[in-house]
C-alpha positions as CSV (number, residue, x, y, z in Angstrom):
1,X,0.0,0.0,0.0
2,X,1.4,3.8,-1.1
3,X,1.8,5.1,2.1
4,X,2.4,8.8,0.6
5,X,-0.7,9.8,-0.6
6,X,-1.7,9.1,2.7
7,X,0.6,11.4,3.8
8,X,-0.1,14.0,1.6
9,X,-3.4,13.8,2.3
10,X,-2.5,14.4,6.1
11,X,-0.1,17.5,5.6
12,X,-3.1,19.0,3.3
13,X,-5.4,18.6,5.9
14,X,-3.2,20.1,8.8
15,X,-2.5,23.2,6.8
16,X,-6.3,23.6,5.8
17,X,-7.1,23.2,9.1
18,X,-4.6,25.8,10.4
19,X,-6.8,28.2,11.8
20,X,-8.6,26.1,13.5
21,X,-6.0,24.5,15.2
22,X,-4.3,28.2,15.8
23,X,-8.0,29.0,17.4
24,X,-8.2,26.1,19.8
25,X,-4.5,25.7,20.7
26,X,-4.4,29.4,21.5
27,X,-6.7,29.0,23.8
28,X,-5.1,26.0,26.0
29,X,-1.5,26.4,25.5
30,X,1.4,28.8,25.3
31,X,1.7,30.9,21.0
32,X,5.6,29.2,21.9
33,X,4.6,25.3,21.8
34,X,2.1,25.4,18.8
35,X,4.7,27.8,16.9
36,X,7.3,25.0,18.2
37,X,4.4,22.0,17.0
38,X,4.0,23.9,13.3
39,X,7.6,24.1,12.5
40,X,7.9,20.8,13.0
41,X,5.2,19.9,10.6
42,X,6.0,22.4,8.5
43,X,10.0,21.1,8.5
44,X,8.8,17.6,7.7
45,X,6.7,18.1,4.8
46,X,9.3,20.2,3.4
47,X,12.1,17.3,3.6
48,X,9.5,14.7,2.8
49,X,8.9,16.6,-0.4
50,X,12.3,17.0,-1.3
51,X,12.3,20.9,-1.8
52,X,10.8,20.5,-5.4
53,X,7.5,21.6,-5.8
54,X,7.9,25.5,-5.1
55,X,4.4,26.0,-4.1
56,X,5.0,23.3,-1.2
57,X,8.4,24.8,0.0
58,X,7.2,28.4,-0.4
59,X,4.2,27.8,1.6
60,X,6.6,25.5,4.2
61,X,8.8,28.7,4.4
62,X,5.9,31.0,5.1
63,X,4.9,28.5,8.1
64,X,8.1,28.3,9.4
65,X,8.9,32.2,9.3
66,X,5.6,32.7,11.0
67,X,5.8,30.0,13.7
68,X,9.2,31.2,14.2
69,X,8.5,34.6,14.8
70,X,6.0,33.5,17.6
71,X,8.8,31.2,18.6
72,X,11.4,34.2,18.7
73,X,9.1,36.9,21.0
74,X,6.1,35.0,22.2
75,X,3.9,36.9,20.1
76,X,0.9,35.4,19.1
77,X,1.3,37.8,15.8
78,X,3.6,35.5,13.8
79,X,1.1,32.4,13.5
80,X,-2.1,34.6,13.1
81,X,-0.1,36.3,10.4
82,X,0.5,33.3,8.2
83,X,-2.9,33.5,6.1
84,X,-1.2,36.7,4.9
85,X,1.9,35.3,3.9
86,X,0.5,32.5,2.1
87,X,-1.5,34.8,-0.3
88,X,0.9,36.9,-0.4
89,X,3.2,33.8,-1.5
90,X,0.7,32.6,-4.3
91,X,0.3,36.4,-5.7
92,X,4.0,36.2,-5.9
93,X,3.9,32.9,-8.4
94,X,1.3,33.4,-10.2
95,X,1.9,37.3,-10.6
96,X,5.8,35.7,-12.0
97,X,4.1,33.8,-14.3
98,X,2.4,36.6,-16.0
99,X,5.2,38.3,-16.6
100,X,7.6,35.2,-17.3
101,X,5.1,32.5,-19.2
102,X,3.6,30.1,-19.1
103,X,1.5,30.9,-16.4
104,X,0.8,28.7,-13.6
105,X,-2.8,28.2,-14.7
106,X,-1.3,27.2,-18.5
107,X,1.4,24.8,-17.0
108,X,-1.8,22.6,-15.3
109,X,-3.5,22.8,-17.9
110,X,-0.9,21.7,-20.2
111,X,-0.9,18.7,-17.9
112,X,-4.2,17.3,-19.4
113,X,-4.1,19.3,-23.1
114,X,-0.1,19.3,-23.9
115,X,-1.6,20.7,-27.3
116,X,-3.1,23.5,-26.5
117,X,-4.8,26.4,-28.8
118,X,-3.8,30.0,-28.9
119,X,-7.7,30.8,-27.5
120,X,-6.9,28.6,-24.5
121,X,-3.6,30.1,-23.6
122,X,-5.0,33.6,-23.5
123,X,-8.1,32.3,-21.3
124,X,-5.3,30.5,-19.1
125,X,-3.8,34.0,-18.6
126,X,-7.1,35.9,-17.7
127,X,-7.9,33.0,-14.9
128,X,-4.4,33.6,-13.5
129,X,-4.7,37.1,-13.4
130,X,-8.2,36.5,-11.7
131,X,-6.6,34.4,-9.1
132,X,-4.0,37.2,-8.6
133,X,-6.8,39.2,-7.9
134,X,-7.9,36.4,-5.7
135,X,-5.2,36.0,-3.7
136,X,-4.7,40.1,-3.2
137,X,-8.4,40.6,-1.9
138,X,-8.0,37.5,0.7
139,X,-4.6,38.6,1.8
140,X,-5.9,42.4,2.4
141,X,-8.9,40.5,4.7
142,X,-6.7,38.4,6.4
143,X,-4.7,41.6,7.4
144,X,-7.9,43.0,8.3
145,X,-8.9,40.2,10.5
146,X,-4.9,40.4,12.1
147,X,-5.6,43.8,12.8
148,X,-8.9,43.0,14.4
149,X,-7.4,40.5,17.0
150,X,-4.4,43.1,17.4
151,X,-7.2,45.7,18.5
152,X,-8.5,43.6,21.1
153,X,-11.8,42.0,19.3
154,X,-10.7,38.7,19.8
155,X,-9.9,35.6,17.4
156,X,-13.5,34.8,16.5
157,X,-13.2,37.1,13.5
158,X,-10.2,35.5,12.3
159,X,-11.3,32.0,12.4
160,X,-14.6,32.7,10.8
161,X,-12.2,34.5,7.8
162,X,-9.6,32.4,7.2
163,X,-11.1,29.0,8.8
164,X,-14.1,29.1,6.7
165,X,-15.5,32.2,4.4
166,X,-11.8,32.3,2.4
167,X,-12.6,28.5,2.0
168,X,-16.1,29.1,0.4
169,X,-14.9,32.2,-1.3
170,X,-12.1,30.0,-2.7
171,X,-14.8,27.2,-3.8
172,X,-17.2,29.3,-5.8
173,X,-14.1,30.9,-7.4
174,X,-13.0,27.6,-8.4
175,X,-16.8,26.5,-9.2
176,X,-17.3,29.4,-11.4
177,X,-14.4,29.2,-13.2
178,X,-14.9,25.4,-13.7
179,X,-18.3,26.2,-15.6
180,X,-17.1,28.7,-17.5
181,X,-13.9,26.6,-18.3
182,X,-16.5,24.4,-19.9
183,X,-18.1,26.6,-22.3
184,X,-15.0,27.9,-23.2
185,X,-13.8,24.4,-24.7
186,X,-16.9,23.7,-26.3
187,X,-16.4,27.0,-28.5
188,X,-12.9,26.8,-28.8
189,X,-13.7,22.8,-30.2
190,X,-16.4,24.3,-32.0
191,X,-13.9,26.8,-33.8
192,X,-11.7,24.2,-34.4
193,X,-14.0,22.1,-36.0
194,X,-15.5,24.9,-38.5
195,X,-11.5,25.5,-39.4
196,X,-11.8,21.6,-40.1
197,X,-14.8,21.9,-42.4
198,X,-13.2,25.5,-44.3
């Protein structure tokens, strides 16, 4: 039996569940032992993935400079921070792939359609530039909700953002685009096929 999938599977859910478990351990232990608890997690998926998808050690790194900043002063500011630096980590990529193609969005789509059409490649670019937008709007928010626990308004605000409305956002964004995605295709293969006939 692959045991790594498993694993994946595992990591994937700790980090979606990162506010969560920020939420509840904040409230029973010391910002010093879960910051100490996430670079360790963090640290392991990183070697177990061998530093070479950047996405994975980008996002590792961003966990790691948060926890350790919490680590460092004791501040509960580093780990609540880390939202922030992960959008601001996948602006970053995809916002390099615009101006260094393909873009991100092309590249996994070029995992299913090696061959694809000019029309394809130019809606690959507006998706990634809407999922720049994307990850700038949820970045700003999660700042917001920072702030909001900074100011004394407690952590309630930050969980219901980043635990579970930039999750929803993040699936109708990815619903949306999957339906459109569709009829897309149908008239690019309907172009195609009318070049066919000419």
């Amino acid at each position: 039996m692959n045991k790594v999938p498993w694993r994946n599977m595992g990591y994937g859910l700790l980090f979606a569940l990162y506010p969560l478990l920020v939420y509840l351990g904040l409230r029973y232990f010391d910002p010093r032992w879960l910051a100490l608890l996430l670079i360790v997690a963090a640290s392991s998926r990183l070697v177990r993935a061998g530093f070479s998808r950047r996405i994975q050690v980008l996002a590792g790194v961003a966990v790691i400079a948060a926890a350790g900043y919490t680590l460092l002063t004791g501040s509960e500011l580093g780990i609540l921070l880390y939202p922030v630096l992960v959008n601001a980590v996948l602006l970053s990529l995809f916002g390099a792939s615009l101006l260094q193609p393909p873009t991100i969005v092309e590249t996994l789509a070029r995992i299913k359609e090696p061959d694809l059409p000019e029309a394809a490649i130019s809606y690959t670019r507006k998706v990634t530039q809407l999922w720049c937008l994307f990850f700038l709007f949820n970045g700003f928010i999660a700042m917001v909700t920072v702030a909001l626990v900074t100011q004394g308004f407690g952590r309630e605000w930050w969980l219901l953002y980043n635990g579970f409305l930039a999750y929803v956002l993040m699936g109708t964004l990815l619903a949306g685009e999957l339906l459109v995605r569709k009829r897309v295709r149908s008239r690019i293969s309907g172009i195609e096929r009318n070049h066919e006939r000419a």
